[in-house]
N, C-alpha and C positions, 0 to 999 in steps of 0.2 A: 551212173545216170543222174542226173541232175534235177532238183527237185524239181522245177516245172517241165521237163520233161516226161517223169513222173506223175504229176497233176493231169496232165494230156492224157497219159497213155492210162490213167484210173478213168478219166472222164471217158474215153471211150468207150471203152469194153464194158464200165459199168451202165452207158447207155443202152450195149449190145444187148447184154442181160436184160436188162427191164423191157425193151422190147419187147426181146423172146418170152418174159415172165407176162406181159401186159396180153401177146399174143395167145397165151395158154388159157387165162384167167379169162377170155372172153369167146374161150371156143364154144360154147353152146350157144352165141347167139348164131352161128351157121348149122353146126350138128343138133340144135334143137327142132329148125326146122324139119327135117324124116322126122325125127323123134316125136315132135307134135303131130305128126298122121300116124307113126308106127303104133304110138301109145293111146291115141285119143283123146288126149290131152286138151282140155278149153283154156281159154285165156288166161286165166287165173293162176291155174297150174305151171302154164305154159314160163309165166312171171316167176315163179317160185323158180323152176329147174333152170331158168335160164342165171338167177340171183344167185342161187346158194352158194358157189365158189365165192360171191364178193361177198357175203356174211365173213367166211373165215378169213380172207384176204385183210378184210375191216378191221374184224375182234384181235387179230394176231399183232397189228400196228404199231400199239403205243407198249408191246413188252419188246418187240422188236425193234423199236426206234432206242431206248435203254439201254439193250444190249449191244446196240452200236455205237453208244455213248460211249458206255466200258469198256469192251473186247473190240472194239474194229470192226469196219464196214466191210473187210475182206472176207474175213472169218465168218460172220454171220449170212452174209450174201452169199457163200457157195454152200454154207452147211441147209439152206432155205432151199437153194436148188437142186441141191441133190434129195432134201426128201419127197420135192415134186415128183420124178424121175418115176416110181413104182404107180403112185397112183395116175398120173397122163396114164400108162398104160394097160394098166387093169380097164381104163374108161373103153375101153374097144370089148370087154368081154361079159359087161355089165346090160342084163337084160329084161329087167323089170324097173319101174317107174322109180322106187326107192331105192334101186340098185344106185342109179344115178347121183340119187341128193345125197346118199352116204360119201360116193366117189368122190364128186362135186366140191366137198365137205373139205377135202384133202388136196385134192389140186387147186380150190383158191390160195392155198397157203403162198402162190407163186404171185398175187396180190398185196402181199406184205411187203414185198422187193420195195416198192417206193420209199416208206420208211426207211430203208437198208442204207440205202443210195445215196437218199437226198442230203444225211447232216456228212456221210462220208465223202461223196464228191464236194461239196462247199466248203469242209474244214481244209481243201487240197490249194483255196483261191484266196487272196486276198479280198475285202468287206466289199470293193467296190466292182469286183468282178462274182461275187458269189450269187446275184439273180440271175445272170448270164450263162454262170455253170448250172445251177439246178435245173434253168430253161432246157440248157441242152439235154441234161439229162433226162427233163420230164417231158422232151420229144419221146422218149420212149414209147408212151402215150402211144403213140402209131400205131404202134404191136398189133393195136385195135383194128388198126386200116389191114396192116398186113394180113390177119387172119380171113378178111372179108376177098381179099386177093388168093390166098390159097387154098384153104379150107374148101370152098365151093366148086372150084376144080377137081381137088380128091374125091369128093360127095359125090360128084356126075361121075367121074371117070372111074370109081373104084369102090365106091358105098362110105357111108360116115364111119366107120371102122377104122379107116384107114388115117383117118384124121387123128385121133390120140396116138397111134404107135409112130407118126411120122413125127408128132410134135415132143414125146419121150425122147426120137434121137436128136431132133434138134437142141432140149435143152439139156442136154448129156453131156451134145459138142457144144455149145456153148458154156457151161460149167467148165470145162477144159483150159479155152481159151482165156475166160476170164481168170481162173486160177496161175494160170502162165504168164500173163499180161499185167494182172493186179498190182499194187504195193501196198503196204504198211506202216503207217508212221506213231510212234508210242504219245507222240507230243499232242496228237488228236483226241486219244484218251482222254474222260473224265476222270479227277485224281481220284485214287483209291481210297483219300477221306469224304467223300460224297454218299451219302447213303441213296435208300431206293426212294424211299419218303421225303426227302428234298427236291429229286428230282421230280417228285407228283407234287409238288406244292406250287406249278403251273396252272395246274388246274381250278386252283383258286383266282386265278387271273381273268376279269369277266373280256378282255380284249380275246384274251385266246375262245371263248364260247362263240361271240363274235365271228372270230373268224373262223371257227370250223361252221357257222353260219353261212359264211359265203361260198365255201368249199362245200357244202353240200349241192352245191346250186352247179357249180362251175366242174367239179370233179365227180360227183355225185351224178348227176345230171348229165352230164356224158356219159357215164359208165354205161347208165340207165338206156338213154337212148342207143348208143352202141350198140347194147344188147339186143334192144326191139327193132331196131330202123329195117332189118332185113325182114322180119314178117309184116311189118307196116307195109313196105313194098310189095309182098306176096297178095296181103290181101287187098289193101287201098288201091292200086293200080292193075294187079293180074301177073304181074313180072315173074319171070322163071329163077331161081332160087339164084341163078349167076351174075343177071342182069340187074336183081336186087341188090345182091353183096355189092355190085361196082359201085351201087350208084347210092347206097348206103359208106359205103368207104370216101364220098365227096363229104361226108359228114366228120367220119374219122380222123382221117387223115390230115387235113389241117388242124382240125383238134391235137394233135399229137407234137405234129412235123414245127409248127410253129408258134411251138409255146417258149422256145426260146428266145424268140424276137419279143416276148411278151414281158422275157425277163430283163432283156436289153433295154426296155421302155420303162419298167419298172427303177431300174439300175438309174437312167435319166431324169424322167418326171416324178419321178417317188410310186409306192404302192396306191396309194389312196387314189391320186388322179386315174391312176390304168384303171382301177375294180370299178369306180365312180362311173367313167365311160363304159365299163363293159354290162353292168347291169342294166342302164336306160337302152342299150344297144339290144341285150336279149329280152328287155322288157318288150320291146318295138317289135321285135322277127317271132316271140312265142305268140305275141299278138293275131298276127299274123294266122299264124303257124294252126288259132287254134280253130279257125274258123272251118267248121264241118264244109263238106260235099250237098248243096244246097236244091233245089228245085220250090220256086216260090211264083204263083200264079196271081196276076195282076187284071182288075177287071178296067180296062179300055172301053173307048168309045167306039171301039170296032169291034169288041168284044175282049173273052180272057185270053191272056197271053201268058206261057209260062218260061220262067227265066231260072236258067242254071247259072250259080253260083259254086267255086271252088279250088284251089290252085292245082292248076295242071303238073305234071310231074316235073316237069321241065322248073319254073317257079319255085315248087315244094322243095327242089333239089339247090336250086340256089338260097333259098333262104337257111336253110340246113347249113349248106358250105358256110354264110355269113355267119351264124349263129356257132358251128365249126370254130370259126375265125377265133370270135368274142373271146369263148371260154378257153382257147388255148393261151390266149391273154389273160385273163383271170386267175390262170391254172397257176400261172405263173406269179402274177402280180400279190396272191396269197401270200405265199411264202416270201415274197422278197420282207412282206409283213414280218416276219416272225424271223427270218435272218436280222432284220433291222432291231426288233424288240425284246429277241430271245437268243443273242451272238453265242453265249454259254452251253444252252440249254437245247438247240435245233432239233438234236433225235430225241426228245422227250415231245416236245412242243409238236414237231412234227407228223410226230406218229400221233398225238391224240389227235390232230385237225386232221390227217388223214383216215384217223377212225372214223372221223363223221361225216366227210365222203365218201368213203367207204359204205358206211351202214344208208346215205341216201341211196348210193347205186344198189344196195340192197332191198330196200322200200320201196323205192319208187317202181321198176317193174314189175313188183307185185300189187304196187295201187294202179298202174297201168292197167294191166289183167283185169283187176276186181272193176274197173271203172269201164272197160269195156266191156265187160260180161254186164253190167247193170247198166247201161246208157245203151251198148248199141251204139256207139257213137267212137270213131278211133281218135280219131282228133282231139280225143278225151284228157290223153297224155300229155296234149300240151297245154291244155286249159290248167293241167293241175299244177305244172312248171308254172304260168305265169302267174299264178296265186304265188307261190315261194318266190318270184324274184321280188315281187311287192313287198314283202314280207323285207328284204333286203335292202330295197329302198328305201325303206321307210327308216329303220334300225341305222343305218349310213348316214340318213338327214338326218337323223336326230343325234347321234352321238362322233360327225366327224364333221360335216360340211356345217350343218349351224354353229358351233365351234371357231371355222374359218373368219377371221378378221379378211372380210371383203375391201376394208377401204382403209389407208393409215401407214404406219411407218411397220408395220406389221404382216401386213398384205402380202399374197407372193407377186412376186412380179412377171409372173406370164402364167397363163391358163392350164398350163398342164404342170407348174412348178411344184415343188413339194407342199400340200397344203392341208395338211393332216397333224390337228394341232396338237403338240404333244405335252 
């Protein structure tokens, strides 16, 4: 088989996998809902048991991005998946509150996948096509939409039980596939004179802080929302647990589905210009987004009049899908960052910026929780998102666009050209 035949056929299957891996890692935002009536559970809580898979998902990251440096993205990625396989399904037999956050604990490890994936599909491409491949693969992403599509079919038709043992045989038979499909190539390896403390000597880098700054926002921030979007629907509108997942999966699923067009854009106008547009973009839709459910009385000359304010579900749902859009762009336009800055070093780099998306999809639906238990207010969640993207704007102006020679033999020559001063 011929090496770019080979590059294909790793680029797929290890999309399949992350999928199925992104699928697993976000099943409590469907089986949490019972779980939040069977258990009693308030918001807070709710935050916690839906998060804890992406704590260990997060923490696991940057030893598993390392180890794909050294041994291979093949070998690492099905020895990940097969130790998901027992704990998916013990999650069916798990029946008290901590029973969960132990389980939980264990099947995020199917969370670290992204790590796995990303420096061994891109070492398969050449420089100019490797935004293009991580894109594709970081459609994976989907997994998300996928689960809001199945999971809540099994939940009605069969009880949340049925939802871990069906997704154990899913990623059993996809462990299979991918092992039969895979390749290996020794030349991707880092050389065996590389120690472990070289490779963390990244982390002294304040670009890479940076930008696990903006990945907390863009992959953090989805995870986050992901998670919660289907009790947002439950409770902010009244929706029955099915007609939430679908319309919670308009969020998903271009989140996921179209992050490789993110990287194709990336690949063309540079990283800087894509993350530049995508944060004034979610700056605009959180805005939006965060404005509560209103009823505000006006004293007229005819008397008081009272006026509701609020985005209807229809609205809520397309700003979501835009806001979808954005970050699947951003998802992508990170990393083309760190392919461009860090060609050598991808699964070291990558796995720590995906620690700290990681650990925000960890945070944040637990400030979610706490900020709804203490405001009363749902819409709360995105008040706190638009605070972090300011935060990101800000850090951007200052350390890339004021940077920009605007005018001179220097200048880029078109608006969205590479303009990220190096």
């Amino acid at each position: 088989m011929s090496k770019q035949s080979q590059a294909l056929s790793v680029l797929i299957v290890s999309t399949l996998a992350f999928t199925v891996c992104f699928m697993v890692w976000m099943m409590f935002g469907v089986i949490g809902i019972p779980l939040k009536k069977t258990l009693g559970l308030n918001a807070t809580q709710f935050g916690l048991l839906t998060a804890t898979p992406v704590l260990t998902g997060s923490l696991v990251r940057v030893p598993l991005g390392i180890w794909t440096d050294r041994y291979g993205g093949r070998i690492v990625m099905a020895l990940l998946m097969a130790a998901t396989v027992p704990a998916i399904w013990l999650m069916a037999y798990a029946t008290e509150y901590w029973h969960f956050l132990v389980i939980g604990l264990f099947v995020g490890l199917a969370g670290g996948s992204f790590s796995v994936g990303t420096p061994y599909v891109a070492r398969w491409f050449p420089k100019n096509r490797q935004g293009f491949a991580m894109g594709v693969y970081g459609a994976g992403n989907s997994g998300a939409a996928v689960n809001k599509f199945v999971a809540p079919g099994l939940v009605v038709a069969f009880g949340w039980t049925m939802v871990p043992q069906v997704y154990a045989a899913i990623m059993l038979g996809t462990l299979v596939l991918f092992w039969m499909f895979s390749h290996s190539d020794p030349a991707h390896l880092v050389p065996s004179n590389v120690k472990f403390t070289d490779q963390l000597k990244a982390l002294k880098d304040p670009k890479v802080i940076k930008y696990c700054q903006y990945y907390s926002i863009v992959f953090g921030g989805y995870v986050a929302l992901s998670l919660w979007m289907v009790q947002y629907y439950v409770g902010e509108y009244g929706l029955d647990i099915r007609w939430a997942a679908l319309l919670a999966a308009c969020f998903s699923l271009p989140g996921g589905v179209l992050r490789a067009i993110g990287g194709w854009l990336s690949d063309k106008y540079g990283a800087h210009s894509v993350t530049w547009w995508v944060m004034w973009a979610s700056w605009i839709i959180l805005f939006l987004l965060s404005y509560p459910q209103t009823d505000f009385t006006v004293l007229t000359v005819d008397g008081a009049k009272t006026f509701h304010v609020g985005l209807s579900v229809y609205a809520f749902t397309a700003l979501m899908f835009a806001l979808g859009i954005a970050w699947a762009f951003g998802k992508a336009s990170v990393f083309k960052y760190i392919s461009d800055d860090f060609p050598q070093n991808i699964g070291t780099v990558s796995g720590i910026v995906g620690l700290a998306g990681g650990l925000g999809g960890f945070v944040l639906p637990i400030m979610f929780g706490a900020l709804m238990d203490f405001t009363g207010i749902r819409s709360s969640a995105f008040m706190l998102m638009y605070g972090v993207v300011w935060v990101s704007l800000i850090w951007m102006y200052w350390t890339e666009v004021r940077r920009t020679e605007v005018m001179g033999s220097h200048a880029p020559a078109a608006p969205f050209s590479r303009s990220f001063a190096r």
